[in-house]
C-alpha positions as a Markdown table, in Angstrom:
| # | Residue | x | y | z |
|---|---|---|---|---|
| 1 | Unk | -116.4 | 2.5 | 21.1 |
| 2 | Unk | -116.8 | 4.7 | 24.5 |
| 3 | Unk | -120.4 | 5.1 | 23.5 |
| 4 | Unk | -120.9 | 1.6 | 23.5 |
| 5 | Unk | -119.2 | 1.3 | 26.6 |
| 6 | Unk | -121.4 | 3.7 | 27.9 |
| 7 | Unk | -125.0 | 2.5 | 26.1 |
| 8 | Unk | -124.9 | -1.7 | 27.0 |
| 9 | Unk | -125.3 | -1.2 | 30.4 |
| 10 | Unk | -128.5 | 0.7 | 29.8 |
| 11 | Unk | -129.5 | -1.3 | 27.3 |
| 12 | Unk | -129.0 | -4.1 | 29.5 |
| 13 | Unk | -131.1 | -2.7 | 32.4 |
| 14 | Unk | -133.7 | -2.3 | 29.9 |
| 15 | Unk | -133.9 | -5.4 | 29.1 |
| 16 | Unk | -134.2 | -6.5 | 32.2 |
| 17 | Unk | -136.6 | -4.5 | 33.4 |
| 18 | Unk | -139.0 | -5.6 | 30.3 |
| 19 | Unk | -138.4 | -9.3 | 30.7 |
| 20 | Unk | -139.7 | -8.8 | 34.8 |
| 21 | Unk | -142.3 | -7.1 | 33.5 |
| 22 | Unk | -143.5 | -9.4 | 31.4 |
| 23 | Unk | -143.4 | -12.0 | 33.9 |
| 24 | Unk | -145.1 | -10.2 | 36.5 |
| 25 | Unk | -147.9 | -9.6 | 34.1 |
| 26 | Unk | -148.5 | -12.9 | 32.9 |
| 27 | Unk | -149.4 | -14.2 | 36.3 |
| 28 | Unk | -152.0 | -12.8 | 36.8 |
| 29 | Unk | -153.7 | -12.8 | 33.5 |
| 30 | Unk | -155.0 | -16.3 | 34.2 |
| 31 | Unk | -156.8 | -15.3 | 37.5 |
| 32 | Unk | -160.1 | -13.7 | 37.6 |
| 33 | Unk | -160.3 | -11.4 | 40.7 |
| 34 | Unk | -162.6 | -11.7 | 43.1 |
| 35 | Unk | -165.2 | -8.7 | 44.0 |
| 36 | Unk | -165.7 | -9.2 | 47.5 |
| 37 | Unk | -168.7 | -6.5 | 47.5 |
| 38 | Unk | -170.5 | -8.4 | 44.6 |
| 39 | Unk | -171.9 | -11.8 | 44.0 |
| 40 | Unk | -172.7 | -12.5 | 40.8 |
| 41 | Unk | -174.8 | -14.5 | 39.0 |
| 42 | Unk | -172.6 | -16.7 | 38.2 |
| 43 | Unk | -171.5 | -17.3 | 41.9 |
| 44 | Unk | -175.0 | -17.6 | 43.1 |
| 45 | Unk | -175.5 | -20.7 | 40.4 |
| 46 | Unk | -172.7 | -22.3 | 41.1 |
| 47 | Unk | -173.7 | -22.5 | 44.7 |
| 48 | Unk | -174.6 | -25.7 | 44.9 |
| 49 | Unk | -175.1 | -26.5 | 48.6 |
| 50 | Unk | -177.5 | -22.7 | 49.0 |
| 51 | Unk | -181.0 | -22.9 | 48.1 |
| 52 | Unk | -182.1 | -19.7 | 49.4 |
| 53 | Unk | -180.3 | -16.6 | 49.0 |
| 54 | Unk | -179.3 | -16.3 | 53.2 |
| 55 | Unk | -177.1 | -19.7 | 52.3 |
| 56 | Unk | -175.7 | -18.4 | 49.2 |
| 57 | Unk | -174.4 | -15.0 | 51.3 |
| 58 | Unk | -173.7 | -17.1 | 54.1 |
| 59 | Unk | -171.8 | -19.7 | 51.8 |
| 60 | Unk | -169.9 | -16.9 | 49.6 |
| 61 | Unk | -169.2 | -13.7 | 51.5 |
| 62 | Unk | -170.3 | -15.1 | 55.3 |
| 63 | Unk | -168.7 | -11.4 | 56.2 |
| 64 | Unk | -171.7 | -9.8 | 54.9 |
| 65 | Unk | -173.6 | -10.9 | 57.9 |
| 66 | Unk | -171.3 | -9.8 | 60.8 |
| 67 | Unk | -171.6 | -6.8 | 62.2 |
| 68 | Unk | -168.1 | -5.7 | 62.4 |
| 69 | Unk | -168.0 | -2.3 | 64.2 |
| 70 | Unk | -168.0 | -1.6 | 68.2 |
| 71 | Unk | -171.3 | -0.3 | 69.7 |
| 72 | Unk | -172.5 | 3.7 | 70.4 |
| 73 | Unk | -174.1 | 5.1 | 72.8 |
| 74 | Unk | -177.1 | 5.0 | 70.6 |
| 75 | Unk | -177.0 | 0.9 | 70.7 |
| 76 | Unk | -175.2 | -1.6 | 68.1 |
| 77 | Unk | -175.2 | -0.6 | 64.1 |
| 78 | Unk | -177.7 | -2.8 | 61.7 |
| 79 | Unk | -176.9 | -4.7 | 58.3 |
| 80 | Unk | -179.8 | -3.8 | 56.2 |
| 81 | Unk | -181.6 | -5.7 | 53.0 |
| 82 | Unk | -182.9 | -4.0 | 50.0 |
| 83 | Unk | -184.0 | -5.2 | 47.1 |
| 84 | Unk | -183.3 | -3.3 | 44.7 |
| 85 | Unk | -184.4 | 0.3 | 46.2 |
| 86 | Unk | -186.8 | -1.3 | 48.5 |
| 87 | Unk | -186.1 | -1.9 | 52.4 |
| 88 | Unk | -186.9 | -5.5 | 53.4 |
| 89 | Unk | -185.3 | -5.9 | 56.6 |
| 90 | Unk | -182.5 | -7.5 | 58.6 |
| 91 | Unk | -180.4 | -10.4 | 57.3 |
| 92 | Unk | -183.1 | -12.8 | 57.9 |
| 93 | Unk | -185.2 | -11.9 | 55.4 |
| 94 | Unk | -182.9 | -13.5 | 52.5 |
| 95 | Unk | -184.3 | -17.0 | 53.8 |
| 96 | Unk | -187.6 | -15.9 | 52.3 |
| 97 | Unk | -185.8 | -15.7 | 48.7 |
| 98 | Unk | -184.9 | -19.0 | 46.7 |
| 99 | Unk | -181.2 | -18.4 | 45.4 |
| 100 | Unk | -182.5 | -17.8 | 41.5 |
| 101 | Unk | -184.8 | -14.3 | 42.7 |
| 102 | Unk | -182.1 | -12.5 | 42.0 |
| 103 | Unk | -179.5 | -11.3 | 39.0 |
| 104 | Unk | -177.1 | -10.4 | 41.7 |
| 105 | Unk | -176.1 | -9.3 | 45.0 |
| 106 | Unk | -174.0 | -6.0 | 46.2 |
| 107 | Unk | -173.0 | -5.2 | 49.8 |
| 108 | Unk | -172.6 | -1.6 | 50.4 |
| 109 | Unk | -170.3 | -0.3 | 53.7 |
| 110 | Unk | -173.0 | 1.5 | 56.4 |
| 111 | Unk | -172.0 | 5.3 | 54.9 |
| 112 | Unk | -172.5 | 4.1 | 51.2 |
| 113 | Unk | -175.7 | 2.6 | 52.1 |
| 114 | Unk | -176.9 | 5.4 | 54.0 |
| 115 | Unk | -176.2 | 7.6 | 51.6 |
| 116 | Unk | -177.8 | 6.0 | 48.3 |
| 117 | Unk | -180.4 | 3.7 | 49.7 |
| 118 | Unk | -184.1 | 5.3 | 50.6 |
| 119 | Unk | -186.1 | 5.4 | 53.7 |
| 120 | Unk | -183.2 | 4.4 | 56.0 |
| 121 | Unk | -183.7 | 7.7 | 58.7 |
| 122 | Unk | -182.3 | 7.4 | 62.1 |
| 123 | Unk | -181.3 | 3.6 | 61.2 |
| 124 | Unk | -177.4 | 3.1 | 62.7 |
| 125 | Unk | -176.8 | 1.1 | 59.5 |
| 126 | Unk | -173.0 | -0.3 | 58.9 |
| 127 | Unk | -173.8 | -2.6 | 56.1 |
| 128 | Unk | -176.5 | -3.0 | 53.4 |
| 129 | Unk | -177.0 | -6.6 | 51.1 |
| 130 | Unk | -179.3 | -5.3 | 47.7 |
| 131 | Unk | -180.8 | -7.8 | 45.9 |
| 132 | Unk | -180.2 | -6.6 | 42.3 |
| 133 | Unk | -183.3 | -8.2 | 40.3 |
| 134 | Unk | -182.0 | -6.6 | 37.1 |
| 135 | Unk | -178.5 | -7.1 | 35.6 |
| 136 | Unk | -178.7 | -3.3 | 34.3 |
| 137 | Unk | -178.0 | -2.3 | 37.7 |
């Protein structure tokens, strides 16, 4: 009898502890989570309104295009485009490209970028948008 005594209240916290964590886990199995680095293909179709890829960006992840860090001596930072491993330019560029030239598109954080993207040299870059043309990337 004193073991029961001793083993419901356990038992109870245990219970409790499983039914709250069952609950916290079913809410959010219904939600997808968003990648705000990434748009996918998916994203890029279903935005209706863009026709080139500077309106879907601009429309998705607007972010992406702000230049979000205070100046240096050596002048402001730069958001860079590549597509794929390829330098295209600033921002602007992406209003050359209809919204289907592309699988995807990944925004990489300026030391990121200038560590895995080519050709960048003394650029002050704080952002990078790739155009991924593949979906194996």
């Amino acid at each position: 009898m004193n073991i029961r005594r001793a083993v419901a209240p356990v038992l109870t916290v245990v219970l409790l502890l499983l039914v709250v964590g069952a609950c916290a886990s079913t809410g959010s199995e219904g939600r997808e989570r968003i990648n705000y680095n990434l748009i996918t293909s998916e994203e890029i179709h279903g935005a209706t309104a863009a026709t080139t890829l500077y309106d879907v960006v601009h429309q998705l992840r607007p972010r992406w295009l702000q230049v979000r860090v205070a100046r240096t001596f050596e002048g402001g930072g730069e958001i860079v485009v590549f597509q794929d491993q390829t330098f295209l330019g600033t921002p602007d560029v992406l209003r050359q490209f209809a919204k289907d030239a592309v699988h995807s598109l990944r925004y990489l954080d300026g030391p990121t970028a200038s560590a895995s993207l080519p050709g960048l040299g003394a650029r002050h870059v704080v952002g990078a948008i790739v155009m991924e043309t593949r979906p194996d990337r």
